[in-house]
PLY file of the C-alpha trace (Angstrom):
ply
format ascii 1.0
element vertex 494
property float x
property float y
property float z
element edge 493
property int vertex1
property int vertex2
end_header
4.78 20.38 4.88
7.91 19.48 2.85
7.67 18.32 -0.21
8.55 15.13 1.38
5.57 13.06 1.99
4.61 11.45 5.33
4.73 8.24 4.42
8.48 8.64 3.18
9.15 9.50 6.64
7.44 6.24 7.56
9.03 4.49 5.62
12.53 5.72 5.87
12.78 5.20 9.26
11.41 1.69 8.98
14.35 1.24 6.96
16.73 2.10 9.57
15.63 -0.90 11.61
17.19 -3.86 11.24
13.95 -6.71 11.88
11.89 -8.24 9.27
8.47 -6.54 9.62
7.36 -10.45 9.28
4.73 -9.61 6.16
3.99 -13.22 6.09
3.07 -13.67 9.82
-0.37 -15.01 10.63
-3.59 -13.18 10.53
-7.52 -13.46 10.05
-8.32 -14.78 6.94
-11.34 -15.16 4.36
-13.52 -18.36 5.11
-14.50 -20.56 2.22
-18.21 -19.25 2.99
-16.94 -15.56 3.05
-14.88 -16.05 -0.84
-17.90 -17.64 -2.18
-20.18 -14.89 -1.29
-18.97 -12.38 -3.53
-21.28 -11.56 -5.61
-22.85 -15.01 -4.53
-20.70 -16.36 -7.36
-17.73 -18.84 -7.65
-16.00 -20.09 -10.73
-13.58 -23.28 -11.39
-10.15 -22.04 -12.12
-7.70 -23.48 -14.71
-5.80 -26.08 -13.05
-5.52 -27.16 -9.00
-3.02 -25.06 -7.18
-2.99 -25.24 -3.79
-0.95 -24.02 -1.04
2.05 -26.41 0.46
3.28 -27.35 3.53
6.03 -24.17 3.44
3.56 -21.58 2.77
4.56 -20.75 -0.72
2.68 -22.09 -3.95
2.93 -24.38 -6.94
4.66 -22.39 -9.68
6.69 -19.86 -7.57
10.23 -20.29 -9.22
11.77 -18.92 -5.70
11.68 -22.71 -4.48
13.49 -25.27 -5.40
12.54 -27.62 -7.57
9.48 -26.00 -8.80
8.47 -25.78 -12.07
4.51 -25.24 -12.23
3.76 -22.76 -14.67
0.42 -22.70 -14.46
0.33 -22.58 -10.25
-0.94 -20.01 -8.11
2.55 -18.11 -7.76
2.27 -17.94 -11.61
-1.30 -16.22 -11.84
-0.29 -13.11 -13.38
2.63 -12.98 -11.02
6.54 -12.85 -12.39
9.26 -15.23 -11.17
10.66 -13.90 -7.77
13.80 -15.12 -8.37
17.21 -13.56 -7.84
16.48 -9.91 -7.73
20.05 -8.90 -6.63
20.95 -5.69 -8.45
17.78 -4.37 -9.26
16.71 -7.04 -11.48
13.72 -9.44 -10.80
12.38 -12.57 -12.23
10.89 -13.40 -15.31
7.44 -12.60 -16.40
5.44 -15.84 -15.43
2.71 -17.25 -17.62
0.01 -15.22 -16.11
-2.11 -18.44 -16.11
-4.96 -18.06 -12.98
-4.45 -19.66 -9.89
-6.86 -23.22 -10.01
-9.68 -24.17 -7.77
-13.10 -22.17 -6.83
-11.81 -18.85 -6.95
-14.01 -15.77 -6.28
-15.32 -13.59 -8.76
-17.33 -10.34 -9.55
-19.87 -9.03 -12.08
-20.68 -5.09 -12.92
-18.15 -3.18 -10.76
-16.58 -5.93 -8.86
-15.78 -7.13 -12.51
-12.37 -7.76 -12.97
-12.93 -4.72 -16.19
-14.42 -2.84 -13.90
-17.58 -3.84 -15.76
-16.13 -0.89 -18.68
-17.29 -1.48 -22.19
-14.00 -2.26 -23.84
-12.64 -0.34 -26.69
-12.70 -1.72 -29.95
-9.73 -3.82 -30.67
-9.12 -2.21 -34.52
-5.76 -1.09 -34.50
-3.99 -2.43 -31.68
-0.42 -3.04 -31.88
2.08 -5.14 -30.36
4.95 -2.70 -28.68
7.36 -2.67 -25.94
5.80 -4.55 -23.45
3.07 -5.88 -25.53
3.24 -9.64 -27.47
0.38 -11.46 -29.53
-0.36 -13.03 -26.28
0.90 -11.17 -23.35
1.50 -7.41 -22.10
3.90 -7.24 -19.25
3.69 -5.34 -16.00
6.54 -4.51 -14.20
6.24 -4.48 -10.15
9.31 -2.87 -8.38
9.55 -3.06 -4.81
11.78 -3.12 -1.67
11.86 -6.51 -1.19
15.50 -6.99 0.17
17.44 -4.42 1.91
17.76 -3.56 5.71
14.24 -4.68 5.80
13.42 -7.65 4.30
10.35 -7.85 2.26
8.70 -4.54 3.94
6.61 -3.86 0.56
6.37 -7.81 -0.17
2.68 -6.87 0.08
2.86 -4.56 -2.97
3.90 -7.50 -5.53
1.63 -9.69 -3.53
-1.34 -7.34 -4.59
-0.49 -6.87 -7.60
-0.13 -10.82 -8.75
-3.24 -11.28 -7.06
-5.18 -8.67 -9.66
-3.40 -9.86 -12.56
-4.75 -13.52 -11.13
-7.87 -12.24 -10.77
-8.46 -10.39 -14.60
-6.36 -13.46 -15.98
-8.80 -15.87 -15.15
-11.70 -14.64 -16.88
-10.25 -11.93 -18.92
-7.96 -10.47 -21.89
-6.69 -7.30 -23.49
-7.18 -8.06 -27.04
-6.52 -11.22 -26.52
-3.66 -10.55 -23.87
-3.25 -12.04 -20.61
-1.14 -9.67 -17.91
2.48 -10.95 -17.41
4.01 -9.06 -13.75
7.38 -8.67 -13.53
8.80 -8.49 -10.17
11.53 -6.09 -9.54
13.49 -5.40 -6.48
14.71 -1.55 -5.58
16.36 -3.11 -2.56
15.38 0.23 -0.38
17.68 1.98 -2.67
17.81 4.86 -5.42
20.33 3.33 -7.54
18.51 -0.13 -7.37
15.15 1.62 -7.91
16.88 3.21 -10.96
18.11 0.08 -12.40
15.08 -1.58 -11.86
13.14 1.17 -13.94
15.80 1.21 -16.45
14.99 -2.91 -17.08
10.95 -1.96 -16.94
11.56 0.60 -19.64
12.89 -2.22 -21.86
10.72 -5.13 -20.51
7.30 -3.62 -19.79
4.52 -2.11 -21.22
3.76 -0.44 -17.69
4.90 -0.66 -14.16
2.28 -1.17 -11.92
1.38 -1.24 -7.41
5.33 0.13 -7.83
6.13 0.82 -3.51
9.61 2.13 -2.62
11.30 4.43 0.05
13.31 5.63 -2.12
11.72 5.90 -5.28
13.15 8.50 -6.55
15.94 6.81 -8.55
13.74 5.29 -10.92
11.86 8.25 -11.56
13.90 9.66 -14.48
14.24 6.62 -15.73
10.09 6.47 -16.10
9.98 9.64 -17.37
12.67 9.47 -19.86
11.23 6.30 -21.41
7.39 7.62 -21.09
6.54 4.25 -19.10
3.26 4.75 -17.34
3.82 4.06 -13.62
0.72 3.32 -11.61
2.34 3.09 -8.04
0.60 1.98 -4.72
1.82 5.12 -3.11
4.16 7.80 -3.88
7.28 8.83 -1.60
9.29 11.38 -2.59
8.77 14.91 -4.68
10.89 13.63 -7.45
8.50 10.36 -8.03
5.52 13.00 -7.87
7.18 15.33 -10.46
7.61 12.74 -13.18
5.40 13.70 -15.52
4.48 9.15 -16.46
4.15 8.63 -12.84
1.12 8.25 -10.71
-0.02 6.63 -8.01
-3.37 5.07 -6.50
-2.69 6.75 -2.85
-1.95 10.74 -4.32
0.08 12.54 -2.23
0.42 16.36 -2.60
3.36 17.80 -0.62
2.45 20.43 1.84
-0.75 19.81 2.41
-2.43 17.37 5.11
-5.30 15.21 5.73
-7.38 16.87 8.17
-9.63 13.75 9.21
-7.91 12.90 12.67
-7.34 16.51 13.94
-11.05 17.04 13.32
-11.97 13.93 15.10
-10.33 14.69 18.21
-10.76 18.41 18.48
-14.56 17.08 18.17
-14.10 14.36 20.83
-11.70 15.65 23.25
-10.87 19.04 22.63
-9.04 19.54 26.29
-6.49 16.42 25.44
-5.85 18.28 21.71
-4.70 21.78 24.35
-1.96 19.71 25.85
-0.59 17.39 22.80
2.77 15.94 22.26
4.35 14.95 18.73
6.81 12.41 18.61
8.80 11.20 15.77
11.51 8.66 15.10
14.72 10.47 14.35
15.43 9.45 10.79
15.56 10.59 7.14
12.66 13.59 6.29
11.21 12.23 10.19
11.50 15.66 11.21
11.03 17.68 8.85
8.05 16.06 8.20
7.31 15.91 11.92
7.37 19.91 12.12
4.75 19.96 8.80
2.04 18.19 11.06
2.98 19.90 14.36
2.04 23.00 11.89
-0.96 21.53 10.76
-2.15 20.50 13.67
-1.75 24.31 15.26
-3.61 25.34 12.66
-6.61 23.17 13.38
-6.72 24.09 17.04
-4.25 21.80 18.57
-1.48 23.14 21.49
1.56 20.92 20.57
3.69 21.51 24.41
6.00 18.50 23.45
7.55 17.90 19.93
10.42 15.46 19.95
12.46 13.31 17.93
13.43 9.60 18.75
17.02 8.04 17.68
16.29 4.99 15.71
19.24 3.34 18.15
17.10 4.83 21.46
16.61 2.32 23.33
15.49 3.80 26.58
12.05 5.25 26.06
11.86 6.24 29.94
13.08 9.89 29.20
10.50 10.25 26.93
8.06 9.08 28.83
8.69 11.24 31.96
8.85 14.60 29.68
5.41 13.17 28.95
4.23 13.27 32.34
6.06 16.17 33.37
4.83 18.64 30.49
1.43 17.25 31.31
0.35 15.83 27.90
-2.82 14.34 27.42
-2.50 13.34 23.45
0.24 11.56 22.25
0.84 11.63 18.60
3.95 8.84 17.21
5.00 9.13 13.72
7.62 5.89 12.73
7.75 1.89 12.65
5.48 0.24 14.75
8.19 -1.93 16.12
9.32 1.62 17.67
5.49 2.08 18.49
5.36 -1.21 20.77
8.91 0.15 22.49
7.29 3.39 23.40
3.89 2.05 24.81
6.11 -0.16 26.78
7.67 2.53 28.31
4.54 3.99 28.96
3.16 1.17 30.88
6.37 0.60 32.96
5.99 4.16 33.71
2.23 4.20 34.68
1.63 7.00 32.44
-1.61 7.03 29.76
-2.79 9.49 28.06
-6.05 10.20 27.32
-5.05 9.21 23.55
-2.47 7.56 21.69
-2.46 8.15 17.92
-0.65 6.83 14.72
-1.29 6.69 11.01
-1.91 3.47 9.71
1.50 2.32 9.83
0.31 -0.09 13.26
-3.13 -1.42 11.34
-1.00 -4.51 10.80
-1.95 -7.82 12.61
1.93 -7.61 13.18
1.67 -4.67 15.69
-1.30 -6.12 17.27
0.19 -9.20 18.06
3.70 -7.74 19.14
2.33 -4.71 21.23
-0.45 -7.11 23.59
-2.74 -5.65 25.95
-0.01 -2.59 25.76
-1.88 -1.71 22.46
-5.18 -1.29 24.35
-6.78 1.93 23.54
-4.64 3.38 20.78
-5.60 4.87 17.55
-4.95 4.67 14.05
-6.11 7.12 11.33
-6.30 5.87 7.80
-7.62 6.46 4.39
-9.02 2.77 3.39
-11.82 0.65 4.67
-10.95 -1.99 6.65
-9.62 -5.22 5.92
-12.61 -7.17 7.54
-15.32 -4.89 6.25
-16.29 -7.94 3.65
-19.71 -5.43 3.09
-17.19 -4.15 0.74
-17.38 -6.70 -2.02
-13.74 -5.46 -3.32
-12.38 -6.21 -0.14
-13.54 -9.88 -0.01
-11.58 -10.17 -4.09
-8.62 -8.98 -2.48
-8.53 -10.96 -0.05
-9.20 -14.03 -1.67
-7.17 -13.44 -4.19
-4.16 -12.53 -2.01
-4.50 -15.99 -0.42
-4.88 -17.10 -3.68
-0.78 -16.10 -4.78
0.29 -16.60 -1.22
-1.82 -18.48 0.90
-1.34 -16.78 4.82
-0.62 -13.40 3.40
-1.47 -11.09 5.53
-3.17 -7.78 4.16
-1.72 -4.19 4.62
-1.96 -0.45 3.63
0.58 -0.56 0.65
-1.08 -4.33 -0.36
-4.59 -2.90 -0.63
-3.62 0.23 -2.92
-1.10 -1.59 -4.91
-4.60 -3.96 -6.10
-5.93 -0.78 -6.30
-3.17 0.69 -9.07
-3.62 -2.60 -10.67
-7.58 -2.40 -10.96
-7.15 1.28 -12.26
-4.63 -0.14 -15.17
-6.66 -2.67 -15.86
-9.76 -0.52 -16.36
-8.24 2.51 -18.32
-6.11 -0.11 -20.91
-9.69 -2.19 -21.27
-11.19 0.85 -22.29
-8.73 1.92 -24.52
-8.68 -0.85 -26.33
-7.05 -0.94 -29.94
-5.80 3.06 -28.95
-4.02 1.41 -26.08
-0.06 3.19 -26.33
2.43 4.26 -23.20
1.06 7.70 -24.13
-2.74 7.16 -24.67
-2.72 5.67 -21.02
-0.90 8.51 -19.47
-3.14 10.80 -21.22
-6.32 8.96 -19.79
-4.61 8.54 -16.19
-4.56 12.73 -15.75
-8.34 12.97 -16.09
-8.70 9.67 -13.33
-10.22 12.20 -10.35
-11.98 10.76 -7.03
-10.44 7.14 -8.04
-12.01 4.88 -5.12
-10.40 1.74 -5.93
-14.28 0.65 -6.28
-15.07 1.38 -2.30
-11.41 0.38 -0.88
-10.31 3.40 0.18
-11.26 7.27 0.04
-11.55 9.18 -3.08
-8.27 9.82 -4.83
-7.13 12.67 -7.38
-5.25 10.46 -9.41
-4.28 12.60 -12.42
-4.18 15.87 -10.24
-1.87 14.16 -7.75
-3.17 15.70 -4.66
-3.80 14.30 -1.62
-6.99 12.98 -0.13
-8.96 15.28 2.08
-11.04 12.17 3.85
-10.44 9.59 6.33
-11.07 7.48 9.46
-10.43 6.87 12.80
-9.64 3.30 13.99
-9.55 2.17 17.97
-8.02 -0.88 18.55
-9.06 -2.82 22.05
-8.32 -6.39 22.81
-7.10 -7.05 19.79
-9.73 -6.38 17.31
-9.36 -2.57 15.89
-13.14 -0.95 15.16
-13.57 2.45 13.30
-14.59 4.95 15.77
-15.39 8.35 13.54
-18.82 8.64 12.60
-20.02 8.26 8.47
-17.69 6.40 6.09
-15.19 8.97 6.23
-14.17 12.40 8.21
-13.78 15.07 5.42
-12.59 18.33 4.97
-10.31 21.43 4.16
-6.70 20.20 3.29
-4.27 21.98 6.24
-1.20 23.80 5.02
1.46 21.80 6.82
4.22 24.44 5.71
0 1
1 2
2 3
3 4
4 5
5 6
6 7
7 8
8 9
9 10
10 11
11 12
12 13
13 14
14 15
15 16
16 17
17 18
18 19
19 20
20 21
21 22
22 23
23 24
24 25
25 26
26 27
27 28
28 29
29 30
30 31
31 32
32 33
33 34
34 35
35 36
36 37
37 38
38 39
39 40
40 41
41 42
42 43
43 44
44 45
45 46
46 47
47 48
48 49
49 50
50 51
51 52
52 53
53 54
54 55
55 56
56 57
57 58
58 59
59 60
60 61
61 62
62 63
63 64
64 65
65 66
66 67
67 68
68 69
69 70
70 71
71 72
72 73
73 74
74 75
75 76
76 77
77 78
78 79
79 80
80 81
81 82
82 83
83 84
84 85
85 86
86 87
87 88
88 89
89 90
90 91
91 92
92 93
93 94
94 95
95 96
96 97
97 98
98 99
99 100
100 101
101 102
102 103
103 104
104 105
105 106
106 107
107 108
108 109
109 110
110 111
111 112
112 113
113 114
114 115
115 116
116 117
117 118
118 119
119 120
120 121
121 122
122 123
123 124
124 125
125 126
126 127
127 128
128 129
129 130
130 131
131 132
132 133
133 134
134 135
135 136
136 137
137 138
138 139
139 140
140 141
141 142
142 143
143 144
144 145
145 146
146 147
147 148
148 149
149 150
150 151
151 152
152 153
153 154
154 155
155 156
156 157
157 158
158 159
159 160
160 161
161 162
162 163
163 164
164 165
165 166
166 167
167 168
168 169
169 170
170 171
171 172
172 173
173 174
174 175
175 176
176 177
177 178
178 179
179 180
180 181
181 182
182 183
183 184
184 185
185 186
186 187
187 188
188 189
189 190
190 191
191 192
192 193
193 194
194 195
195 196
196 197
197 198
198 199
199 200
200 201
201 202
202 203
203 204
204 205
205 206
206 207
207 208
208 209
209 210
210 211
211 212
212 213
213 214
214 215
215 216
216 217
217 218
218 219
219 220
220 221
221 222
222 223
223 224
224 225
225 226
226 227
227 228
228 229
229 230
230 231
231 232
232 233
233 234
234 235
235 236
236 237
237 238
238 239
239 240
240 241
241 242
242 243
243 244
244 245
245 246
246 247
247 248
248 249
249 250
250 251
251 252
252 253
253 254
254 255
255 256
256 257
257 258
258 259
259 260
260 261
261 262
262 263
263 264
264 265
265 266
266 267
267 268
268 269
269 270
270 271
271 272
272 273
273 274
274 275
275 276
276 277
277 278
278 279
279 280
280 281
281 282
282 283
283 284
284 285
285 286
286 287
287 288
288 289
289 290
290 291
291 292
292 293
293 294
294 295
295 296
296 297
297 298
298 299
299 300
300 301
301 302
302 303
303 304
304 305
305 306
306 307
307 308
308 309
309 310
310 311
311 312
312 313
313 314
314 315
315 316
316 317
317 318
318 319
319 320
320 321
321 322
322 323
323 324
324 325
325 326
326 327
327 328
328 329
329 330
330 331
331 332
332 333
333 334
334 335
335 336
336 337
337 338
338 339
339 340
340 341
341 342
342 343
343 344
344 345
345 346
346 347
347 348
348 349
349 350
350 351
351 352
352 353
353 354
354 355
355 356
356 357
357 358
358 359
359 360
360 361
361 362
362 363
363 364
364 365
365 366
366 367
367 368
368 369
369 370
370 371
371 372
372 373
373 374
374 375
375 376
376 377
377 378
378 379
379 380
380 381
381 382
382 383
383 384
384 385
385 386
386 387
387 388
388 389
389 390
390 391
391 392
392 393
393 394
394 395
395 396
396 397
397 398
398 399
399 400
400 401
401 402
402 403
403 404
404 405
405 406
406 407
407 408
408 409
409 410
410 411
411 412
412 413
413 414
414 415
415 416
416 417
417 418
418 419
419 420
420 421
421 422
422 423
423 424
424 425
425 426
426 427
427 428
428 429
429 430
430 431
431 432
432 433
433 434
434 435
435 436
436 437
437 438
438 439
439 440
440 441
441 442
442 443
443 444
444 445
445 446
446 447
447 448
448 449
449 450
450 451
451 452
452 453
453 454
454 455
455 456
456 457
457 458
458 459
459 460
460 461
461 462
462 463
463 464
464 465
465 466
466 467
467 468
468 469
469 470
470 471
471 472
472 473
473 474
474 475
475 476
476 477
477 478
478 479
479 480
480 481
481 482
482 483
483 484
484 485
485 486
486 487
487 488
488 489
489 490
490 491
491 492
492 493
């Protein structure tokens, strides 16, 4: 593979469209029953925010008039502001969102249920007050896609809510700063430059281009605990880390394995596709490699303008070359395009396959019975699996900072990096410095997000060898791999 990871490529070419992916679109959402079952526990929160009639929150400074400190939009959350040039708002008062909010004990903790350091010694520093320590959260927010990693500062107020309710550093509440890298390197560099002065850490950090900011991290030793990383350079910074790992040139071998297993005749006459954009292709040839070297027989590999228009071409090489497996790398708004081609076409293949990218209620919804029958591998647990006690605090608390919020792949690890800073700074304790929790994040191996996803080298930075197969059929999607997860051998993608 290049030492561009996939989901640049995913997200590049998302940013070549020019439609709101609609983050804030409807979607299933946590009963009262379901929140108040974690853990069988529920606790009063400080002060009555609730939702209103717009779908933002008490406290949010975004909307006019407001001035609720202590509202939901506040809980650990930063002012969203203007965030024109790089800049975001304000650090917020960090005060928890009000009502019966849901809460853990041991591991579903908000400390991770980790004996806390000894608070001898600890000093107020960048970052760091006598009552707060601020987190800085960049993300593309604005841009040629509107809030496409809205769900990353979502997350990431909704931990700081969650530990702010109950909890303290030393007597610190979390403060998040939201940032906006505006699907740009300069911005993302300008952003990180303001962090380095402002924060104590950045943290669920998600950007297409998040490169820019990366010297700027490195060159100020701020610890940066990102949701995913996208490009070598973010990778290489020797602060910089990430709750997803990715290791260039080498692939996750769960969804080869899974069909080879299932149907290894479709795998014998397999297309990949790719939208035409950015490291697309270059990543699209590292998993066309891959896949060869698991046993596939790629027949068709073929890029996709991001202008195209006309999937019908496409389509009919499909039929004609005889393909059987259809593999799509891109935007699922491209995604719904090409099944509808398909269907116009009478043409299905015995499988249709994507990374998570289309696990979004957004896909579902805009793709209809068209989506019937196609797969998506991924490398979390589902958002409905409320078995998984973490899962039913993220949720919760997601409604909590933005009530309707819909959950997504770079959402769910950006709580993740925020749970992970939040349990390495509570153990430090009084030791807690910019350097003592970059030191502890490079021995963080098989880093679960406590059950939300598969196990991640954190510190070694390479990517996950585990993951699952998802089917999704009249609307609902169901995991279809046997066990938790499919593991095995990374594949050499290069």
């Amino acid at each position: 593979m290049s030492r561009l990871s996939p989901l640049r490529a995913i997200a590049i070419a998302a940013l070549c469209l020019t439609v709101c992916l609609g983050l804030a679109a409807c979607g299933s959402q946590l009963t009262p029953e379901t929140v108040a079952q974690v853990n069988g526990t529920t606790t009063g929160g400080a002060g009555g925010a609730t939702g209103t009639s717009d779908g933002t929150v008490p406290g949010d400074s975004s909307v006019p008039g407001s001035s609720d400190a202590g509202g939901a939009a506040a809980a650990g959350g930063g002012s969203t502001g203007s965030t024109t040039g790089g800049s975001g708002g304000s650090a917020a008062s960090g005060d928890a969102p009000a009502g019966d909010a849901a809460q853990g004990t041991g591991a579903n903790a908000a400390t991770g249920g980790k004996k806390a350091g000894s608070c001898d010694g600890f000093k107020n520093q960048t970052g760091i007050t006598d009552k707060t320590i601020t987190l800085a959260n960049v993300a593309d927010i604005s841009g040629p896609v509107p809030g496409i990693f809205e769900s990353a500062q979502q997350a990431t107020r909704a931990y700081a809510a969650y530990f702010n309710s109950t909890n303290d550093i030393c007597g610190r509440k979390l403060d998040v700063e939201l940032l906006d890298s505006r699907a740009d390197a300069g911005a993302d560099q300008q952003a990180y430059t303001k962090a380095c002065d402002d924060a104590f850490a950045a943290v669920g950090s998600m950007g297409a281009f998040d490169s820019g900011g990366a010297g700027a991290a490195q060159s100020c030793a701020l610890p940066d605990i990102r949701s995913t990383t996208t490009t070598p350079e973010r990778r290489d910074c020797t602060t910089c880390f990430a709750a997803q790992s990715v290791d260039p040139g080498l692939v996750n071998p769960a969804m080869p394995k899974y069909f080879l297993q299932k149907d290894k005749d479709a795998t014998q006459h397999a297309a990949v596709l790719y939208i035409n954009a950015g490291a697309a292709a270059v990543n699209a040839q590292s998993f066309r490699n891959a896949y060869t070297r698991a046993g596939w027989k790629v027949d068709y590999f073929q890029g996709i303008d991001v202008s195209e228009f006309n999937y019908a071409p496409y389509v009919q090489q499909l039929k004609d070359k005889g393909i059987k497996l259809v593999t799509y790398t891109g935007p699922y708004q491209n995604t719904v395009k090409l099944l509808e081609a398909m269907q116009q076409q009478g043409y299905k293949p015995d499988a249709f396959v994507q990374d998570s990218t289309i696990y979004d209620a957004n896909f579902v919804e805009q793709a209809g019975s068209n989506g019937n029958g196609v797969y998506a591998w991924s490398s979390t647990k589902m958002f409905d699996d409320y078995s998984v006690k973490e899962m039913q605090l993220y949720r919760a608390w997601l409604d909590q900072v933005k009530p309707g919020a819909v959950p997504n792949y770079f959402g769910l690890y950006a709580w993740s990096a925020a749970r992970l800073f939040v349990e390495q700074a509570t153990q430090l304790g009084g030791k807690l410095t910019r350097a003592s929790l970059v030191a502890a994040l490079k021995g963080v191996k098989d880093w679960t997000g406590n059950g939300l996803h598969v196990p991640q080298q954190v510190g070694a930075k390479t990517t996950a060898n585990c993951g699952s197969v998802l089917q999704l059929n009249d609307g609902k999607w169901k995991q279809v791999s046997s066990g938790t997860y499919l593991c095995g051998p990374l594949l050499n993608g290069n």
